[in-house]
MIKEKE-304559 format. One record per atom (N, C-alpha, C, O, CB): residue in one letter; x, y, z. Coordinates in steps of 0.2 Angstrom, whole numbers, plus 2048, in hexadecimal, padded with zeros to 3 digits. Atoms other than C-alpha are relative to their C-alpha. Glycine has a CB too. Example, Ala and Ser with C-alpha at 12.3 -4.5 7.8 and 13.67 -1.06 7.14 Angstrom:
// MIKEKE-304559
a8047FA800 a83E7EA827 a804806800 a809805803 a7FB800806 s7FC7FA7FF s8447FB824 s7FC805803 s7FF80B804 s8028027F9 
***
This chain:
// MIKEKE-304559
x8018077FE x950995EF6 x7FE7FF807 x7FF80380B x8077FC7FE x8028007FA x94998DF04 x8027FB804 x8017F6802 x7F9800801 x7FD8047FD x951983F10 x7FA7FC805 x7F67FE809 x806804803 x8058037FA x947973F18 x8067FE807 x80B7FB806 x7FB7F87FD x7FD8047FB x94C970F2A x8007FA802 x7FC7F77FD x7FE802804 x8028087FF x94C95DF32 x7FC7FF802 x7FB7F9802 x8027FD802 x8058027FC x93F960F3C x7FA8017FA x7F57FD7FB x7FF804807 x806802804 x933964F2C x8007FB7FB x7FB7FA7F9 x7FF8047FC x801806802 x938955F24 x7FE7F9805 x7FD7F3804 x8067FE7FC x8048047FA x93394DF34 x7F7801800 x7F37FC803 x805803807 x807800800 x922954F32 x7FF7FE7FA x7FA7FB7FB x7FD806802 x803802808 x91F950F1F x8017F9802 x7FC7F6800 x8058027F8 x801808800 x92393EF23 x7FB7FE806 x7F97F8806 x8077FC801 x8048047F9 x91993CF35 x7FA8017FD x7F57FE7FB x80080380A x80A7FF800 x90A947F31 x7FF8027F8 x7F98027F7 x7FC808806 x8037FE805 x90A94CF1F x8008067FD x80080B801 x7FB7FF802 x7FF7F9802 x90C95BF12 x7F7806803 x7F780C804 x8027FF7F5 x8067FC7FF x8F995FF17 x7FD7FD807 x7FA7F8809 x7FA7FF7FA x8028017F7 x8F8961F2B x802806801 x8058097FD x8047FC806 x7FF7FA7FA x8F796EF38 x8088037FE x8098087FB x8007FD809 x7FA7FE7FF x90996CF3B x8058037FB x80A8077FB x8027FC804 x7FB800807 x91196BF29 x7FC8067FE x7FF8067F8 x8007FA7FB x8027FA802 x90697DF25 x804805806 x80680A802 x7F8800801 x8017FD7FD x90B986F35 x80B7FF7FF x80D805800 x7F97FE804 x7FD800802 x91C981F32 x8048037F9 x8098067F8 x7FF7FC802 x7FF7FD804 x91D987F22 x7FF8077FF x8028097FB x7FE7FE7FD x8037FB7FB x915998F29 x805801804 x807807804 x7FC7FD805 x7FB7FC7F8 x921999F36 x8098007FB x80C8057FB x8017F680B x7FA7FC806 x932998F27 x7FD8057FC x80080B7FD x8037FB7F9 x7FE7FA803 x92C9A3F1D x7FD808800 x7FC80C7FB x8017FE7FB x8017FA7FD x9269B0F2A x809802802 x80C808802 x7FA7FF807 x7F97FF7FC x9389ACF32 x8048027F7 x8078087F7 x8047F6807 x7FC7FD804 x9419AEF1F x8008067FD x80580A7FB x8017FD7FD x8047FA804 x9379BCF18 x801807807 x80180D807 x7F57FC7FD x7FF7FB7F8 x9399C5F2A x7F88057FE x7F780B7FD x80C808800 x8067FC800 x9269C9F28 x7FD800807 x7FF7FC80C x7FB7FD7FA x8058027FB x91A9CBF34 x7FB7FC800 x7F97FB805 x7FF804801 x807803803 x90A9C2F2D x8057FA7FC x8097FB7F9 x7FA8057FC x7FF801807 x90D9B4F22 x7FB7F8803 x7FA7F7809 x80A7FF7FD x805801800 x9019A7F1E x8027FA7FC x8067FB7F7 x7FC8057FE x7FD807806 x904993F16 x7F97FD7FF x7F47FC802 x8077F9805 x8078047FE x8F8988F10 x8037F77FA x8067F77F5 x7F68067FC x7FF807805 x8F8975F08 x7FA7FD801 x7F77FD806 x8067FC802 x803802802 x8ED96CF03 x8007FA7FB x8057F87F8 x7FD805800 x800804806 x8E695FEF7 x7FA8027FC x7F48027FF x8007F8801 x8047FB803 x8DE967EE9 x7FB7FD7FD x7F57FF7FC x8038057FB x805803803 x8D8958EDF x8027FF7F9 x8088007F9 x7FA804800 x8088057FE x8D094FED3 x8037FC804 x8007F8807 x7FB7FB7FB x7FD8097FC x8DE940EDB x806806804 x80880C803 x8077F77F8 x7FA7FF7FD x8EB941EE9 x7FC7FD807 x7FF7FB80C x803809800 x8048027FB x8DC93DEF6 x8027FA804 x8057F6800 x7F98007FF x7FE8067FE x8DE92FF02 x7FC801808 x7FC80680B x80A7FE800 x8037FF7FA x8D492AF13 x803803806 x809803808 x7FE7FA802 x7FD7FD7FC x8D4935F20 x8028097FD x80280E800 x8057FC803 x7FE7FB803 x8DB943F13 x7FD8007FA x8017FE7F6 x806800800 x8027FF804 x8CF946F06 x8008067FA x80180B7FD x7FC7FE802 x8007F9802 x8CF952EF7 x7FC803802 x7F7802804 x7FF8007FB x8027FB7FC x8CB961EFD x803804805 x80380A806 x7FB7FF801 x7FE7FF7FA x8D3960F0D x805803800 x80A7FF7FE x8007FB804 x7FD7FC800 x8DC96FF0F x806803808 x80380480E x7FA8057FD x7FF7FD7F8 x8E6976F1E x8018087FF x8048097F9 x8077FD803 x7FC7F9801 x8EB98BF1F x803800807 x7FF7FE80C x7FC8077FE x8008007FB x8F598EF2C x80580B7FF x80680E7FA x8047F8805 x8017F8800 x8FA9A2F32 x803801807 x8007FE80C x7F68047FF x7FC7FD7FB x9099A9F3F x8048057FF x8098077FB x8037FD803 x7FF7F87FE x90C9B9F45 x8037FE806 x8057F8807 x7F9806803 x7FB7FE7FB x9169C0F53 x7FA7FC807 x7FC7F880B x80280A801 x8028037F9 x9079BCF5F x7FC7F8802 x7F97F6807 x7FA806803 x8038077FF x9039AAF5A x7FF7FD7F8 x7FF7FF7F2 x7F7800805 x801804807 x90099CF4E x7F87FC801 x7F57F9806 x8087F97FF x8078007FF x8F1998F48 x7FF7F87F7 x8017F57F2 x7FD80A7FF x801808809 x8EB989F39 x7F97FD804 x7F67FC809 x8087F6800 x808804800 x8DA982F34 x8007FC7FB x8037FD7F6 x7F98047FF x801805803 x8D5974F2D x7F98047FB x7F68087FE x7FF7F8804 x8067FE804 x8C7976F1C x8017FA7FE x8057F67FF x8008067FC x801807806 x8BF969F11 x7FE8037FA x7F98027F9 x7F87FB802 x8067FE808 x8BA970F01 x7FE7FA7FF x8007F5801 x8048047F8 x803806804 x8AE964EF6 x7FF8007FB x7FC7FB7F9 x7FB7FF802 x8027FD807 x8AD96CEE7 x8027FA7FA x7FF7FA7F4 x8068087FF x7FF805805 x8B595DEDF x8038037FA x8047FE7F6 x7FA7FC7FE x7FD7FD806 x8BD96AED2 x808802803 x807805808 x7FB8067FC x7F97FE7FF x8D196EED4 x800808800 x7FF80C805 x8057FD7FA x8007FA800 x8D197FECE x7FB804807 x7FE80880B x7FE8017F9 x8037FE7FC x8C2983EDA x8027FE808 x80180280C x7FB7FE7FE x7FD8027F9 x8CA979EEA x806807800 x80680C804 x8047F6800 x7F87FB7FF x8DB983EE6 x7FD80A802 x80180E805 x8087FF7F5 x8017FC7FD x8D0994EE7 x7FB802806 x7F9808808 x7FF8037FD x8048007FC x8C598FEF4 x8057FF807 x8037FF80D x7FA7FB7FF x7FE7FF7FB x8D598EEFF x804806801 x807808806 x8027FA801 x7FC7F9800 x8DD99EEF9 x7FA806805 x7FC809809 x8028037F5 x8047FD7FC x8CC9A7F00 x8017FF805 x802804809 x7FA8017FF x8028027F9 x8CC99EF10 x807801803 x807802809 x7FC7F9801 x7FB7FC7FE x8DF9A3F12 x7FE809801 x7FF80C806 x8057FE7FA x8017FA800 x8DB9B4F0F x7FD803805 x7FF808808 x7FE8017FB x8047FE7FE x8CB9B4F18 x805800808 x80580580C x7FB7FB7FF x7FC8027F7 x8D79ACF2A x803805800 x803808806 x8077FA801 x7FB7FA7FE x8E39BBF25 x7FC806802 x7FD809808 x8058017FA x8057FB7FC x8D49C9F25 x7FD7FE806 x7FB80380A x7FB8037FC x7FF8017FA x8D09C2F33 x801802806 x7FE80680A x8007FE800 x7F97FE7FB x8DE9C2F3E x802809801 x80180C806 x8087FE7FA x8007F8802 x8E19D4F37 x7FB805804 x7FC80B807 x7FF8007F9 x8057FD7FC x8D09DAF3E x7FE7FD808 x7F87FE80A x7FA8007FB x7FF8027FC x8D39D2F4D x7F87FB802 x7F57FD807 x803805803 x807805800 x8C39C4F4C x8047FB801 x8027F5802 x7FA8007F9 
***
């Protein structure tokens, strides 16, 4: 079970389940519960509804912290298909993590 702190329901209500901070945050529990070293979050809106200005379907966050830093990117997918948004942000997680890994 995962326990939310008050400061992440402080971010779900200012900035949103799909921000920087509400990825990098989620990132940062459950690297700290899991006692990993890598760990890797992502949210998004996959589609066809949930979109709203400023936060359109597609608009994805991952974010990614390690011992020597936190890291998060914003994506757009366009694909307009759910299934395809939800693996177009599983690669581009993945991609951030080999990344990282190969030190690029």
């Amino acid at each position: 079970m995962c326990r939310v702190h008050q400061s992440s329901w402080d971010t779900l209500n200012t900035k949103g389940a799909v921000s920087r901070q509400t990825v990098l945050e989620m990132a940062r529990g459950i690297r700290e519960s899991m006692k990993a070293d890598i760990s890797v979050s992502v949210s998004g809106i996959a589609g066809p509804g949930g979109g709203m200005p400023g936060k359109p379907v597609g608009t994805t966050w991952i974010g990614l912290v390690t011992e020597e830093g936190e890291f998060a990117q914003l994506f757009h997918f366009s694909s307009g298909d759910r299934e395809k948004n939800k693996a177009l942000a599983v690669d581009a997680a993945l991609q951030l993590l080999l990344d990282y890994l190969q030190n690029e």
